[in-house]
LUMTORDREN-134026 format. One record per atom (N, C-alpha, C): residue number from 1; residue in three letters; atom name; z, x, y. Coordinates in nm, 3 decimals. Layout:
BEGIN
NODE   pos   code   site         w         u         v
NODE   NUM    ala     CA         Z         X         Y
...
***
This chain:
BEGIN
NODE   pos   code   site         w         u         v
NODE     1    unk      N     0.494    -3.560    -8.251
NODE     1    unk     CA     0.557    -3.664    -8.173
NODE     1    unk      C     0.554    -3.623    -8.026
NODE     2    unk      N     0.535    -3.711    -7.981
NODE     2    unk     CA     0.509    -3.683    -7.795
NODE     2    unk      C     0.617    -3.665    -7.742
NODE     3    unk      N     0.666    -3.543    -7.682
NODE     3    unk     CA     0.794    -3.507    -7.595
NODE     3    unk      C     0.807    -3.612    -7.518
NODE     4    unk      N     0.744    -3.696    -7.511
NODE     4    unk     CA     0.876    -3.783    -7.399
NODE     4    unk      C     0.919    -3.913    -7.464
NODE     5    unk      N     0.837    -3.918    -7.577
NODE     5    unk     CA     0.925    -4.041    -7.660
NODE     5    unk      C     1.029    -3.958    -7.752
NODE     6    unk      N     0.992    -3.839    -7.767
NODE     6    unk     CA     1.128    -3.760    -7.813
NODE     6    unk      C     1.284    -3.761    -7.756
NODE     7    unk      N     1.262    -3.719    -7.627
NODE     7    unk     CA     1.363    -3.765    -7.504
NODE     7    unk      C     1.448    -3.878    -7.507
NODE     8    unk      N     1.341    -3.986    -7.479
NODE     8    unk     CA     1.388    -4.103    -7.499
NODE     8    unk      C     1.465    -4.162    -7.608
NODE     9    unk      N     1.451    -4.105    -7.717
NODE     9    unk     CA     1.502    -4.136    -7.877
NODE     9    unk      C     1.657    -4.073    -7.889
NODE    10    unk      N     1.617    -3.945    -7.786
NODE    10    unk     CA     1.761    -3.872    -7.815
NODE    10    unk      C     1.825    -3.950    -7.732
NODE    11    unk      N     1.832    -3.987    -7.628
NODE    11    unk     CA     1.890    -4.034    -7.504
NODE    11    unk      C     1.970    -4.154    -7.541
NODE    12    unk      N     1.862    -4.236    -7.624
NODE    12    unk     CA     1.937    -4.381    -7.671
NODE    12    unk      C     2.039    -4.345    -7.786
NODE    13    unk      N     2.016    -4.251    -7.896
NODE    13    unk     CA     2.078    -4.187    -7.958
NODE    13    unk      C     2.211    -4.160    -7.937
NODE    14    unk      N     2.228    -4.085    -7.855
NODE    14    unk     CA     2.330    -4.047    -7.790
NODE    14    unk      C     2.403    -4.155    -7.685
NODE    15    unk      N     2.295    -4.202    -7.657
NODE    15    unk     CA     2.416    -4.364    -7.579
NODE    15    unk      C     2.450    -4.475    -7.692
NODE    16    unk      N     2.413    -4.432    -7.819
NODE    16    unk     CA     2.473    -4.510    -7.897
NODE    16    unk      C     2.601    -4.443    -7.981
NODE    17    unk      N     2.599    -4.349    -7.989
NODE    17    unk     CA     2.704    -4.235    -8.033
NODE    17    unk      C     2.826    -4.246    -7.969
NODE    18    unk      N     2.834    -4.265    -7.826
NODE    18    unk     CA     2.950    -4.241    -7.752
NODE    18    unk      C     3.034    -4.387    -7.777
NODE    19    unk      N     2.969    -4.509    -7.786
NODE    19    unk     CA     3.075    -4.564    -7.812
NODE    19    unk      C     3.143    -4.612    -7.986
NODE    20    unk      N     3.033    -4.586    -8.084
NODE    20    unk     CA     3.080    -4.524    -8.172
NODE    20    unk      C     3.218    -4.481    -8.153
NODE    21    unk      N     3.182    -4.358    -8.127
NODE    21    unk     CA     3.269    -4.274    -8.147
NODE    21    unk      C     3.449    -4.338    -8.124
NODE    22    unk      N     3.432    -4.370    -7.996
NODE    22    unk     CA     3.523    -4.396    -7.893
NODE    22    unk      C     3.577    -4.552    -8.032
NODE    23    unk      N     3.506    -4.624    -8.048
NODE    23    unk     CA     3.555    -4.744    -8.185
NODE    23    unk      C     3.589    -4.688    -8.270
NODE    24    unk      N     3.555    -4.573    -8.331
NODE    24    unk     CA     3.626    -4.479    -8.439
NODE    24    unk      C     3.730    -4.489    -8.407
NODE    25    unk      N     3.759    -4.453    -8.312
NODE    25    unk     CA     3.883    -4.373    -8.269
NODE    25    unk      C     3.984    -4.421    -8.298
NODE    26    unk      N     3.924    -4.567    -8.193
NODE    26    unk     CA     4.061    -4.660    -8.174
NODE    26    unk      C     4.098    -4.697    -8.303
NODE    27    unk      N     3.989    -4.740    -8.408
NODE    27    unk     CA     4.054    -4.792    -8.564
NODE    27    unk      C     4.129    -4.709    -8.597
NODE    28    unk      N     4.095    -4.580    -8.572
NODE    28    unk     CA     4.184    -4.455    -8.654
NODE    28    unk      C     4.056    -4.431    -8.793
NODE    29    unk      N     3.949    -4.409    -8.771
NODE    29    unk     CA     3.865    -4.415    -8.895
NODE    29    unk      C     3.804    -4.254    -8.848
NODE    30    unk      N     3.729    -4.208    -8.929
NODE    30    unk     CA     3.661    -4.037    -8.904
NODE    30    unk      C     3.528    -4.111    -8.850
NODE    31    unk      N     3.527    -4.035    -8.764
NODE    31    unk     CA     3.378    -4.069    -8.624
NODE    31    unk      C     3.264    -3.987    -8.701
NODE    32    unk      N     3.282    -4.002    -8.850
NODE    32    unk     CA     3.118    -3.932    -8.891
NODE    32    unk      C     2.958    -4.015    -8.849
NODE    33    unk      N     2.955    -4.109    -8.864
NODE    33    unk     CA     2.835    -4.140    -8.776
NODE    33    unk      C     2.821    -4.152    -8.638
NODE    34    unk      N     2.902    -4.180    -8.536
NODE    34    unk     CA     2.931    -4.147    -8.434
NODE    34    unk      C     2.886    -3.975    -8.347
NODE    35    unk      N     2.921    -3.878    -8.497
NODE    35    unk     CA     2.874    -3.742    -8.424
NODE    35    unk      C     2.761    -3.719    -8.512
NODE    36    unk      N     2.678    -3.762    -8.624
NODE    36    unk     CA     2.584    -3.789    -8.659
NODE    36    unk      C     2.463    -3.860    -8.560
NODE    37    unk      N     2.537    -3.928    -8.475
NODE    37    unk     CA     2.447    -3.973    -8.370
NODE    37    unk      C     2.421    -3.897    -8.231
NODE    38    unk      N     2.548    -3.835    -8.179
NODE    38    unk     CA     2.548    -3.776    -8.091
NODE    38    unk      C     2.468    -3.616    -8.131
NODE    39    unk      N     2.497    -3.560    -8.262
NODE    39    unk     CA     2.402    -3.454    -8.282
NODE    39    unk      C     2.272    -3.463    -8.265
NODE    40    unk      N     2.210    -3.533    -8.346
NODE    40    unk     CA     2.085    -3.618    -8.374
NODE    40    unk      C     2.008    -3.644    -8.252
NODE    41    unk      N     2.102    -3.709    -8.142
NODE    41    unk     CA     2.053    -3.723    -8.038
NODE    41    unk      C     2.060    -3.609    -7.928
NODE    42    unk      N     2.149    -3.535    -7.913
NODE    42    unk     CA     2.144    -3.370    -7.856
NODE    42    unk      C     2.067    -3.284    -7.951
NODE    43    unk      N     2.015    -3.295    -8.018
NODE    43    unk     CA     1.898    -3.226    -8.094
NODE    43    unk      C     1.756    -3.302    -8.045
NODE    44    unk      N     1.736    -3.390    -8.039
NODE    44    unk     CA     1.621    -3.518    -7.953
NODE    44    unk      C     1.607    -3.421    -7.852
NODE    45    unk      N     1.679    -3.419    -7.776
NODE    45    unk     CA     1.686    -3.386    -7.651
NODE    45    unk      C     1.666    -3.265    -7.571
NODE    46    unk      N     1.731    -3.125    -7.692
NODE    46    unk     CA     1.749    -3.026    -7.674
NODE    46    unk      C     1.553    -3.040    -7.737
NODE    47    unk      N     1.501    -3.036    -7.808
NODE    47    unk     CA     1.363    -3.051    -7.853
NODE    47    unk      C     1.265    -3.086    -7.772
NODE    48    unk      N     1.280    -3.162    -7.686
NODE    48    unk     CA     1.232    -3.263    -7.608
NODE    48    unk      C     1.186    -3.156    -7.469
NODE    49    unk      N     1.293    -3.096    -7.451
NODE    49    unk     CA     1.339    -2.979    -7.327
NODE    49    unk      C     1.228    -2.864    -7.344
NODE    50    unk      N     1.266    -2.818    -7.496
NODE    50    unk     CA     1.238    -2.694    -7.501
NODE    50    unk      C     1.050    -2.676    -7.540
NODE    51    unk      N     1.029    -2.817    -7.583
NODE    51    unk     CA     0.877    -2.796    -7.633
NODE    51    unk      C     0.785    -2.902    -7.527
NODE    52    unk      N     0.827    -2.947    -7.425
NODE    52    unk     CA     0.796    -2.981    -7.283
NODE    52    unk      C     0.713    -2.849    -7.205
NODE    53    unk      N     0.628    -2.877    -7.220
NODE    53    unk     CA     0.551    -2.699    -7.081
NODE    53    unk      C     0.648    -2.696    -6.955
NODE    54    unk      N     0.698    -2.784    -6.899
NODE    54    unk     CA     0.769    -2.747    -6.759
NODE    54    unk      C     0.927    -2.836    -6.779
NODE    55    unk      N     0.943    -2.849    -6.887
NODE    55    unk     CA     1.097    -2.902    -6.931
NODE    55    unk      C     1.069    -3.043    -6.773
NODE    56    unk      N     1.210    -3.093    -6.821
NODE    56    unk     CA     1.245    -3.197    -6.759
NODE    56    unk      C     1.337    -3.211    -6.657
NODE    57    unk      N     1.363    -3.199    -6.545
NODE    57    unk     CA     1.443    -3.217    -6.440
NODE    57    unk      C     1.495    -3.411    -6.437
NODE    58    unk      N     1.663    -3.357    -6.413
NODE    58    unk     CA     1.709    -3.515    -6.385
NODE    58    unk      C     1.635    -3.614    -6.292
NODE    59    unk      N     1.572    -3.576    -6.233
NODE    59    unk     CA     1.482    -3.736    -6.120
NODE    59    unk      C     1.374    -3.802    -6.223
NODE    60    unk      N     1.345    -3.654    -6.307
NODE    60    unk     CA     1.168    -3.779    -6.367
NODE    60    unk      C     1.230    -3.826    -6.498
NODE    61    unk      N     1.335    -3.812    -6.550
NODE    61    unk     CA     1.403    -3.909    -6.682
NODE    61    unk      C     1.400    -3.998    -6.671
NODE    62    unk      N     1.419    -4.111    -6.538
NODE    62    unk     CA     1.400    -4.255    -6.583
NODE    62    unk      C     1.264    -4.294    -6.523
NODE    63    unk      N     1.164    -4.238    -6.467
NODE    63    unk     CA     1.033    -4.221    -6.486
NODE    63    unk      C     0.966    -4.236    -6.652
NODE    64    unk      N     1.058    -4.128    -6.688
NODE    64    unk     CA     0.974    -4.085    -6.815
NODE    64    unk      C     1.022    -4.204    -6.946
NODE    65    unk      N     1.164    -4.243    -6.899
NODE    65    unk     CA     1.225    -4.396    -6.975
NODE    65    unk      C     1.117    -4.508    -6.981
NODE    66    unk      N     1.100    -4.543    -6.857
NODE    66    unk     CA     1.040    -4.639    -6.841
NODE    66    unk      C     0.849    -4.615    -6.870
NODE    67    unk      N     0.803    -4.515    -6.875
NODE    67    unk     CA     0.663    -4.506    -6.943
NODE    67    unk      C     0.702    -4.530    -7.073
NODE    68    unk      N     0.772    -4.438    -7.129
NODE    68    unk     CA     0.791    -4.503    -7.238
NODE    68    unk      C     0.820    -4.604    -7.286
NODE    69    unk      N     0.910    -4.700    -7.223
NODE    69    unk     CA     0.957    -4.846    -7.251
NODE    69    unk      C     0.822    -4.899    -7.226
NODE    70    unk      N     0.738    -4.892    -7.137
NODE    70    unk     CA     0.642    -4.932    -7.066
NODE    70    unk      C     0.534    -4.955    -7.202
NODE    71    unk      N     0.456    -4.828    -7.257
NODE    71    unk     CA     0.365    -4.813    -7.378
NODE    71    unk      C     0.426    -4.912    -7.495
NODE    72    unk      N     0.568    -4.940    -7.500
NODE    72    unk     CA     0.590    -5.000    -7.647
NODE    72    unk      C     0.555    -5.191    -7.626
NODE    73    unk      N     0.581    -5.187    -7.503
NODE    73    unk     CA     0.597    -5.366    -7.479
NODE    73    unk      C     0.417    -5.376    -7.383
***
C-alpha cells in the first residue's frame, strides 16, 4: 500500500474516532469503537511515518491529502 494513501486513511480514521468517542461519552456508553478507530488510525499513521524514506513534515500533509483525494476522483 502506498505511504501516502496510508496517511490519509489514518488521518480520516482518526477524525472519525474523536467524535465517536466524545458521543460515547455523552450517552454514557464504552467508547470501544471510538478507540478502535483512533488506534487503527494512530497505527495508519505511525506506519505511514515510519516506512516513508524522509517521513512527513506538517506543511506537505495537505499536499499529500489532496493528491490523494486528487487520484481517487
Amino acid at each position: 500500500m502506498d505511504t501516502d494513501l496510508l496517511l490519509v486513511a489514518g488521518l480520516v480514521l482518526a477524525w472519525l474516532g474523536v467524535p465517536a468517542f466524545f458521543s460515547a461519552y455523552a450517552h454514557r456508553r464504552s467508547p470501544v469503537m471510538a478507540a478502535a478507530l483512533l488506534v487503527l488510525g494512530g497505527g495508519c499513521i505511525a506506519w505511514a511515518v515510519l516506512t516513508n524514506p524522509g517521513g512527513y513534515s506538517l506543511v506537505e500533509v495537505p499536499d499529500v491529502f489532496f493528491r490523494v483525494l486528487g487520484r481517487f476522483l
